[in-house]
C-alpha positions, 0 to 999 in steps of 0.5 A: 299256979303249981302249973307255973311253978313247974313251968319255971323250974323246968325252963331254968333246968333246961336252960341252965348250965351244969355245975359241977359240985365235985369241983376239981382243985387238984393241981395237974402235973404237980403244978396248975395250970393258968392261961399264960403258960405255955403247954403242949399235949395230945387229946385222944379220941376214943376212936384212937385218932389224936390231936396235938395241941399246942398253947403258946404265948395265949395262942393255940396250934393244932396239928390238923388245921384243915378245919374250924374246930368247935370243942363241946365240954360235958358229961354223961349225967349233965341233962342240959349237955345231952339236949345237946347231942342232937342239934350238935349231930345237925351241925356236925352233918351239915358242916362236916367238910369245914368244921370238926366237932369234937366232945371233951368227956370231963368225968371219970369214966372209964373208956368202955362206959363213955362208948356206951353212952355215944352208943345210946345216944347216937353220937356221930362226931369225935369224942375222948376223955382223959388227964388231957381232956381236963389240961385243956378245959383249964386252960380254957377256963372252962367252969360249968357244962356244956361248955363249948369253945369256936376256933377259925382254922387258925387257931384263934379262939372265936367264941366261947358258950355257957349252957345250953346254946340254940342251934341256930345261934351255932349255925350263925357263928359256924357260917361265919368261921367257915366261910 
């Protein structure tokens, strides 16, 4: 019986998304931020490279195209986001010339620190933080971690997760953007 129990306690901890209980109700800029706005911003990646983003009339624009783009919510104490690097380094090499994977630290973590956990934990795709970072998960309408979000080359959302999502489920939707 007391097997079970952990059984089940375990199971809904793996397979739960994260909340954050710090919910953050600031407003950015002085203004919230909601989905039919238009906004225009720069996410940077802690290897110094950026990607302009642009959100208009519901619709999203990035400066490089050239590839799907599956944006992955999360933070360093979330057990479930960390069960995910390794089925996302999978994916990231095994779709590296048609799909950019990019993770979004929401926490407030210092640059050095968020470095350290990639280190660790050995991860091999774009990573960055920031006012931004948030600005975007807003828009989104991101709530809980891991969280991730498909765009096609276009620009068009495709699919949005909650949780902690299968890789073959991933695999799935990324052929289907890619090819």
């Amino acid at each position: 019986m007391k097997i079970n129990f952990f059984l089940v306690i375990f199971i809904l901890v793996f397979f739960s998304a994260c909340s954050s209980e710090k919910e953050d109700t600031q407003e950015m800029n002085g203004a919230s931020l909601t989905q039919s706005e238009n906004v225009h911003f720069t996410l940077k990646f802690l290897d110094d490279k950026k990607l302009f983003v642009n959100y208009q009339d519901q619709k999203f624009d990035f400066d490089d195209n050239s590839k799907a783009k599956l944006f992955v919510f999360f933070t360093s104490w979330c057990i479930p986001c960390k069960a995910e690097i390794a089925h996302l380094n999978n994916l990231h090499r095994k779709y590296k010339d048609g799909l950019d994977i990019i993770v979004l630290f929401l926490e407030e973590n210092k640059d050095k620190e968020i470095l350290e956990f990639i280190q660790e934990n050995k991860i091999t795709f774009q990573a960055g933080s920031g006012e931004n970072s948030l600005i975007f998960s807003k828009i989104l309408n991101i709530g809980s971690i891991p969280a991730m979000v498909l765009f096609d080359t276009k620009g068009q959302k495709i699919k949005e997760y909650l949780g902690l999502i299968p890789e073959e489920m991933l695999d799935i939707d990324i052929q289907k953007v890619i090819m």
